[in-house]
C-alpha positions as CSV (number, residue, x, y, z in Angstrom):
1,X,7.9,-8.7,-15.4
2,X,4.2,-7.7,-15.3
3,X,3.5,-4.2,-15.0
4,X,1.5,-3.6,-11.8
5,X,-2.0,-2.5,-12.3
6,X,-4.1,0.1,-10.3
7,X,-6.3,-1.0,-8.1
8,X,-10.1,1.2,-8.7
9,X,-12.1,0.8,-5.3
10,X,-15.6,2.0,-5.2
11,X,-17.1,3.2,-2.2
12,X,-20.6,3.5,-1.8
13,X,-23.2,3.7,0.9
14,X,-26.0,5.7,1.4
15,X,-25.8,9.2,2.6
16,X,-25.3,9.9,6.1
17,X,-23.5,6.7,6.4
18,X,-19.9,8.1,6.5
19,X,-18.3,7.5,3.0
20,X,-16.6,10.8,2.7
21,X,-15.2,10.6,6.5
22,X,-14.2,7.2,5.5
23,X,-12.3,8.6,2.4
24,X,-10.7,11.5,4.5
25,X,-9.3,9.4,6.6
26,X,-7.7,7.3,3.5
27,X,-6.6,10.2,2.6
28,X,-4.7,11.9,5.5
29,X,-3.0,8.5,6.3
30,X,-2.1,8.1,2.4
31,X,1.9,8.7,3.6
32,X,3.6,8.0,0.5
33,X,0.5,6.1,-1.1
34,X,-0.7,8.2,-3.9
35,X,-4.6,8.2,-4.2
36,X,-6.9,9.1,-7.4
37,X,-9.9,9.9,-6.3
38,X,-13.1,10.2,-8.2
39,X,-16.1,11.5,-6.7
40,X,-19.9,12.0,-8.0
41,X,-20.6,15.0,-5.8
42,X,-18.6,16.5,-3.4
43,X,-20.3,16.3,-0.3
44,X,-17.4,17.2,2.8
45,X,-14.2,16.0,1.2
46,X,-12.1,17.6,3.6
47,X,-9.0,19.2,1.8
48,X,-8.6,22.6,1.2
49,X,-8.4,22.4,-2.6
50,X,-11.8,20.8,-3.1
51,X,-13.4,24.0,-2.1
52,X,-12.6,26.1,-5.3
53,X,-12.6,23.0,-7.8
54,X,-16.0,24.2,-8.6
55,X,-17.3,22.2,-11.5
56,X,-17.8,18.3,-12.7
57,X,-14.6,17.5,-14.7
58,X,-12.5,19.7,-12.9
59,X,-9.1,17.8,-11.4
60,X,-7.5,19.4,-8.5
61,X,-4.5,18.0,-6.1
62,X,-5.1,17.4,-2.8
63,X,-1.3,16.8,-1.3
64,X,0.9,14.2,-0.9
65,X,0.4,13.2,-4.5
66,X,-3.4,12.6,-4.3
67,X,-5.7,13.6,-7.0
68,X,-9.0,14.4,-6.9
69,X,-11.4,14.5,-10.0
70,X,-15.7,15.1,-9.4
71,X,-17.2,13.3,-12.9
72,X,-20.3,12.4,-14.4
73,X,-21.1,8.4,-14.0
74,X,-21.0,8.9,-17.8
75,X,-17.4,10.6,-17.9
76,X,-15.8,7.5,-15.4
77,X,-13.9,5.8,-18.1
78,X,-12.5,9.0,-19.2
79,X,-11.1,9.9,-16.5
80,X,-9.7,6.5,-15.8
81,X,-7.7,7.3,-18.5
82,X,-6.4,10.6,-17.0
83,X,-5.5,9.0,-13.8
84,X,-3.9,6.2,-15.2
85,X,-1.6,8.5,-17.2
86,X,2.1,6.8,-16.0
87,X,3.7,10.3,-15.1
88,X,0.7,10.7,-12.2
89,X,2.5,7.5,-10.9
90,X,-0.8,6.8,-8.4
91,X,-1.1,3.7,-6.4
92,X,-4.7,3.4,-5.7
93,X,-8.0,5.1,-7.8
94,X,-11.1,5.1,-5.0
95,X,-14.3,5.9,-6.4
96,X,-16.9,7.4,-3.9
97,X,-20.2,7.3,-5.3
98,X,-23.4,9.8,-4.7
99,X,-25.4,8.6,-1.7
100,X,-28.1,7.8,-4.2
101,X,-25.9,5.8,-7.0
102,X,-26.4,2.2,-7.9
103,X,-23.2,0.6,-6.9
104,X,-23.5,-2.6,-9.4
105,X,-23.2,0.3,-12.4
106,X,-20.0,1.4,-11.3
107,X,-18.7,-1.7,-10.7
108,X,-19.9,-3.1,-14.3
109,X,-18.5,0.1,-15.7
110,X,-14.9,-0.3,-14.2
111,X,-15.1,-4.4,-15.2
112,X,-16.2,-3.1,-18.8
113,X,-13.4,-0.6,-18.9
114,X,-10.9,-0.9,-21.9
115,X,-8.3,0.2,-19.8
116,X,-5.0,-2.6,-19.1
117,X,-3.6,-0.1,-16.3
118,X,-6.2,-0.6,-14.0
119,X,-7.7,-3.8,-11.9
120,X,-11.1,-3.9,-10.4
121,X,-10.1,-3.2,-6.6
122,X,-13.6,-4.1,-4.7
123,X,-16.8,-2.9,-4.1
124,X,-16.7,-1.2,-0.1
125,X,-20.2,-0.2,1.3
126,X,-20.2,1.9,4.3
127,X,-24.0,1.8,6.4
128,X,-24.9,3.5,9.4
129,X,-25.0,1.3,13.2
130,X,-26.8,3.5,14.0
131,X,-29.4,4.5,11.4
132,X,-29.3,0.7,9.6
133,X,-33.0,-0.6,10.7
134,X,-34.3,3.5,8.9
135,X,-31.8,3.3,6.2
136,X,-33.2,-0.3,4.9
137,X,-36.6,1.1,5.4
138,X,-36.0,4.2,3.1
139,X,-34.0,2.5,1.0
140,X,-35.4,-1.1,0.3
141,X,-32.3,-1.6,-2.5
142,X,-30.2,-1.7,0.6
143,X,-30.2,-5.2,0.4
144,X,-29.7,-5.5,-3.2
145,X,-26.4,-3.4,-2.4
146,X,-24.9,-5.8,0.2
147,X,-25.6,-8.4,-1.4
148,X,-23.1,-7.4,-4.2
149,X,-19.7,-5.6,-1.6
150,X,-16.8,-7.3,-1.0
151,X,-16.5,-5.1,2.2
152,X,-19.2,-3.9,4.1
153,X,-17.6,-1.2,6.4
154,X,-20.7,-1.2,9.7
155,X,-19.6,2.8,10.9
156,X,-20.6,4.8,13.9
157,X,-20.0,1.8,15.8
158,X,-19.1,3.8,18.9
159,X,-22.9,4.9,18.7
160,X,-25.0,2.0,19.7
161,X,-24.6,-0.5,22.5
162,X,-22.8,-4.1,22.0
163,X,-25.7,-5.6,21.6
164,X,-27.3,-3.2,18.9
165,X,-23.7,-3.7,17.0
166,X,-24.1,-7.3,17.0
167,X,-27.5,-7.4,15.8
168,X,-26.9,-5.0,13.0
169,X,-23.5,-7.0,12.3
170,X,-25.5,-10.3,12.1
171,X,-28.0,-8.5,10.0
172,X,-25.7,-7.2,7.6
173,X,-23.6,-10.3,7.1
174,X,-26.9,-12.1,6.4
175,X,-27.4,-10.3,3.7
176,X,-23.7,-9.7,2.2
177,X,-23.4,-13.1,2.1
178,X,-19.7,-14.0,1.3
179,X,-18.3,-10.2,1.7
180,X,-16.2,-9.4,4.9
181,X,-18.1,-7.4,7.5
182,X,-15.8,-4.6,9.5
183,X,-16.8,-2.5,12.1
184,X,-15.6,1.3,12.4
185,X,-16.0,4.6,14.6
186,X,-15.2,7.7,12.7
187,X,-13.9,6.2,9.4
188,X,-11.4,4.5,11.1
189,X,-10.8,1.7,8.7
190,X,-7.1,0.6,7.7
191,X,-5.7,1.6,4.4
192,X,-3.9,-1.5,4.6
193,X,-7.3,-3.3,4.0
194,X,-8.5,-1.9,0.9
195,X,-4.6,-1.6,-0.7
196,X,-1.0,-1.6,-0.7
197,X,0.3,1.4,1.5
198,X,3.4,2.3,0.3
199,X,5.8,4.2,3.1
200,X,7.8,6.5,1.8
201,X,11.5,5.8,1.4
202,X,13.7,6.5,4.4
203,X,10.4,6.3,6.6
204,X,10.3,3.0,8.9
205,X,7.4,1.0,8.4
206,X,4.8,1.5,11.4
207,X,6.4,4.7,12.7
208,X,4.3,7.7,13.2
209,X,3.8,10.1,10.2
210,X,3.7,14.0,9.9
211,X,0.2,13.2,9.0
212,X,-0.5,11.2,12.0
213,X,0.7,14.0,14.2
214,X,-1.1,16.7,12.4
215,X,-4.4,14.7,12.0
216,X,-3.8,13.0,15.9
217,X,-7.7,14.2,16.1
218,X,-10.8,14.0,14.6
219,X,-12.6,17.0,12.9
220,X,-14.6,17.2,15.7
221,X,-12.1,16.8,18.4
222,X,-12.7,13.1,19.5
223,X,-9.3,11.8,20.0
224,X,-7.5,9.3,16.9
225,X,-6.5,6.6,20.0
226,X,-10.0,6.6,21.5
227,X,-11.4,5.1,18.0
228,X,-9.0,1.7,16.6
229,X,-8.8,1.0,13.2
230,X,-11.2,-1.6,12.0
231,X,-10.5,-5.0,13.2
232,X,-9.1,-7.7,10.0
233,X,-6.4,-10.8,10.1
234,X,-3.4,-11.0,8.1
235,X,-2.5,-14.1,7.2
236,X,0.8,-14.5,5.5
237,X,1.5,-18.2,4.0
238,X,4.5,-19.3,2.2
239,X,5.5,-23.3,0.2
240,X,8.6,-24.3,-0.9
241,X,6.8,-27.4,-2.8
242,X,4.7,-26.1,-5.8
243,X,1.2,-26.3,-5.2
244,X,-1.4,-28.1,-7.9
245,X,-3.7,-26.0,-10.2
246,X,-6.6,-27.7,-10.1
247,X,-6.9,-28.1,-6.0
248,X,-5.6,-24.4,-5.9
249,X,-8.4,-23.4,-8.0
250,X,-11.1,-25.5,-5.6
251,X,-9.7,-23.3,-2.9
252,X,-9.9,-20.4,-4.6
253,X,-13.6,-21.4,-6.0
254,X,-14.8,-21.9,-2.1
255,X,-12.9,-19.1,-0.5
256,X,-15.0,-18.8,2.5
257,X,-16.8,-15.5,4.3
258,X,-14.7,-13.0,5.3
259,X,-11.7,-13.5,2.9
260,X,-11.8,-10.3,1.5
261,X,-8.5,-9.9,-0.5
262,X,-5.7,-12.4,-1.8
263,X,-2.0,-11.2,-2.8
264,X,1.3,-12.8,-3.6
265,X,3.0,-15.0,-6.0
266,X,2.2,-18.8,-6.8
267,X,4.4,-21.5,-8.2
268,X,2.7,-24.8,-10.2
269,X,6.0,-26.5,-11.0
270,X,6.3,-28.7,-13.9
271,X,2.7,-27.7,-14.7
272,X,4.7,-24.3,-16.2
273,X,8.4,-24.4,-14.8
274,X,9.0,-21.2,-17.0
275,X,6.8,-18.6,-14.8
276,X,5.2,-17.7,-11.7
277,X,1.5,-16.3,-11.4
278,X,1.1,-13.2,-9.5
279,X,-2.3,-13.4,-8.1
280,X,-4.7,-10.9,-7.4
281,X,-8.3,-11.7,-5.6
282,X,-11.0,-9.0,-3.8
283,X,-14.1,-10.6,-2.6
284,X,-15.3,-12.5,-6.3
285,X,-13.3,-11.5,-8.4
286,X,-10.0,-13.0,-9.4
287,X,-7.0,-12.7,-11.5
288,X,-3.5,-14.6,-12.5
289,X,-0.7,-12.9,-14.2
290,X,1.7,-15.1,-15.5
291,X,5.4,-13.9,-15.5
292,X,8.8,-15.2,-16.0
293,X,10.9,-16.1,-12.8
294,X,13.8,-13.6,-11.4
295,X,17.0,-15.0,-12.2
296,X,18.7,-16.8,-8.7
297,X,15.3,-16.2,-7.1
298,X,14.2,-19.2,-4.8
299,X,10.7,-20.9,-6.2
300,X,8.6,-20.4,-3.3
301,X,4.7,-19.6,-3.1
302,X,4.2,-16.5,-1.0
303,X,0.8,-15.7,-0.5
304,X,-1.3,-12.7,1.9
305,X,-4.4,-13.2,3.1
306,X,-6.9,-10.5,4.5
307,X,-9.7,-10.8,6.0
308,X,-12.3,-10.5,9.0
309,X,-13.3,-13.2,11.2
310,X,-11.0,-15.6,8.9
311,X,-9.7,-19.6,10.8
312,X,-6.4,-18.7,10.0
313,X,-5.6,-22.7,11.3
314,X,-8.2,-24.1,8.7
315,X,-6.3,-21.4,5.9
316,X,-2.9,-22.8,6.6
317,X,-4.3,-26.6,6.2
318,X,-6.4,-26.0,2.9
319,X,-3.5,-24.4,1.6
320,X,-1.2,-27.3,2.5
321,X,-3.6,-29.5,1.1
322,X,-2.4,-27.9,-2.4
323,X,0.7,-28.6,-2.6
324,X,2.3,-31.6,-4.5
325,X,2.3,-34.3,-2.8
326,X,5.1,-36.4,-3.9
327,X,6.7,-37.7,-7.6
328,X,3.0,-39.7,-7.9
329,X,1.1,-35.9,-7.8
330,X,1.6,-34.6,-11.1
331,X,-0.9,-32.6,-13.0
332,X,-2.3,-34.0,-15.9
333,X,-1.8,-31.6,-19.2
334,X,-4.7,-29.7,-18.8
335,X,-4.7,-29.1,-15.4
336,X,-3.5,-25.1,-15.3
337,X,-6.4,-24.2,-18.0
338,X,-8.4,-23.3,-14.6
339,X,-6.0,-21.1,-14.1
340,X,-5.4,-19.5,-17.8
341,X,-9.3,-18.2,-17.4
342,X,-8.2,-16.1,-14.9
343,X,-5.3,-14.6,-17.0
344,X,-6.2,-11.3,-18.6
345,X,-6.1,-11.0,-22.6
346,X,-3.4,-8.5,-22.8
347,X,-0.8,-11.4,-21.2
348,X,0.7,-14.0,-22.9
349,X,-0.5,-17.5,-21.5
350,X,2.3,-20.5,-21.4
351,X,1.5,-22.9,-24.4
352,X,-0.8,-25.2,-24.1
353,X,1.0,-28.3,-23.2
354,X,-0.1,-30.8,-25.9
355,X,-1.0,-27.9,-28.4
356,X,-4.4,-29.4,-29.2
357,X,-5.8,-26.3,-27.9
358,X,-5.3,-23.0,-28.4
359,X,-6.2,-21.2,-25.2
360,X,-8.3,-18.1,-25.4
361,X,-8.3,-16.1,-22.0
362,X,-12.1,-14.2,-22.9
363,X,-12.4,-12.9,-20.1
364,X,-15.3,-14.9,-19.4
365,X,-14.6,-14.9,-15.7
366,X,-15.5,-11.3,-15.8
367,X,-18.6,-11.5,-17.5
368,X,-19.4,-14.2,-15.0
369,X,-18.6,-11.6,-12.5
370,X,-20.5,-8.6,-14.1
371,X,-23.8,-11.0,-14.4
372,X,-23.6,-12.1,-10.5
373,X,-23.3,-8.2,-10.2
374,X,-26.0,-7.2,-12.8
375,X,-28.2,-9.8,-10.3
């Protein structure tokens, strides 16, 4: 089976815009989600410990198995490397970046990392409802940011009036293109949009935390019920007929606005009988990892989408359009090498059918990915 691989988030936005309320509250909902945590400066990180850590490359914990390291841009890959050590067991590595760093180099650092225990997890920029209009005016590269997030996280919602929010919205999906576009009061956004939660064993799922009840308010008092979580869709879609590479890959190549992250398990049938692909998609970037079938385990395709603003009804039918479609739908033999471009080097690709070819995954997809960034 494939070893799971830690999602790295980054968080950026500019300062004032609510990144470190944003990772507080990631933090005090983390349950039984262990979070690494990388920060460029410190700023308000809320947890006692941060207070006496002191000095860049100091590591401190901060509870419930969190870590918490403040680094250098320079040191990054370094300390990817401590908090990817297997006895730290974490689930989740956010990085929040100075108010003042450029986003893209993070992002090219953590694609141009060395490092097999970690997967690029999505670029999340927080900006200001209220302050958007004098942030892009200070900071003309605001554009240039949005441009390149797979989540743009609109904050202080609850400060301007619906029609202020909608313009801003409008405005910042303009320029974000393809990335989904939340809104948020107080930080409020979902854990479950940005990563896997994990909940604790013996704890029901959905039931109400010790952290919920001691963090039931905001620092400054407002109350947790008066401010939602961001709004997203969940759209959970499962095919007990194998679906074809090639039209999965056209899918996957057009993904439209909104679809901001892609989990779940695929099966291509004849095109390789011997394993299923665990997929793995945030905003751009993609990856397949090919792994042998569980003995007495049904062949189904089992795939969660999230998103924002997502037609779940026009989802369900591009998905059905992928599936085999009778004994006259097969494949042809080179049909899954879409797919194999997605598959990382340090897995072992099926054969290639005819063995005319031997397939080298080069990663190209995520030099393709670091040159739309590096744009």
């Amino acid at each position: 089976m494939t070893t799971p691989q830690i999602p790295v988030v980054v968080l950026a936005g500019f300062l004032g815009a609510g990144k470190t309320t944003l990772l507080n509250h990631l933090l005090r909902s983390a349950r039984g989600t262990r979070i690494g945590v990388m920060v460029n400066d410190f700023g308000d990180i809320g947890i006692d410990a941060m207070t006496v850590a002191g000095q860049v490359g100091s590591t401190v914990s901060l509870g419930n198995g969190c870590l918490c390291c403040a680094v250098d841009a320079s040191e990054l890959d370094a300390y990817l490397e401590v908090l990817t050590r297997p006895e730290l067991r974490l689930d989740v590595i956010v990085i929040e970046a100075s108010g003042l760093a450029e986003p893209q180099e993070l992002v090219r650092m953590v694609l141009a990392s060395d490092n097999d225990r970690i997967v690029y997890g999505g670029l999340v920029e927080v900006v200001d409802a209220a302050e958007f209009a004098a942030t892009r005016e200070r900071h003309p590269e605001t554009d240039r940011h949005l441009a390149v997030a797979d989540l743009v996280v609109v904050n202080k919602a609850d400060r301007v009036p619906a029609e202020r929010l909608a313009a801003v919205r409008g405005e910042v999906t303009a320029l974000a293109r393809r990335a989904a576009v939340v809104e948020a009061a107080h930080g409020r956004v979902d854990p479950e949009l940005l990563f896997d939660r994990v909940v604790p064993e013996g704890e029901i799922e959905g039931q109400m935390s010790i952290e919920d009840i001691l963090y039931g308010e905001d620092a400054d008092g407002a109350e947790a019920h008066a401010h939602p979580h961001a709004a997203y869709e969940t759209l959970s879609l499962t095919a007990a007929t194998p679906l074809h590479p090639r039209r999965l890959m056209a899918f996957l190549d057009a993904r439209p606005e909104g679809l901001y992250r892609i989990k779940g398990f695929v099966d291509f049938g004849a095109a390789d009988p011997a394993h299923r692909y665990s997929v793995h998609a945030v905003g751009r970037f993609l990856r397949f990892y090919p792994e042998p079938w569980p003995d007495g385990e049904e062949r189904l395709t089992q795939l969660v989408l999230i998103g924002s603003g997502i037609d779940a009804a026009g989802l369900r039918a591009e998905l059905a359009g992928c599936e085999l479609d009778g004994p006259q739908d097969v494949p042809d033999e080179h049909a899954m090498w879409g797919v194999l471009r997605y598959v990382p080097r340090s897995e072992e690709p099926p054969e290639d059918p005819d063995g005319s070819e031997e397939h080298d995954p080069s990663g190209e997809q995520a030099d393709a990915y670091r040159e739309t960034v590096a744009g």
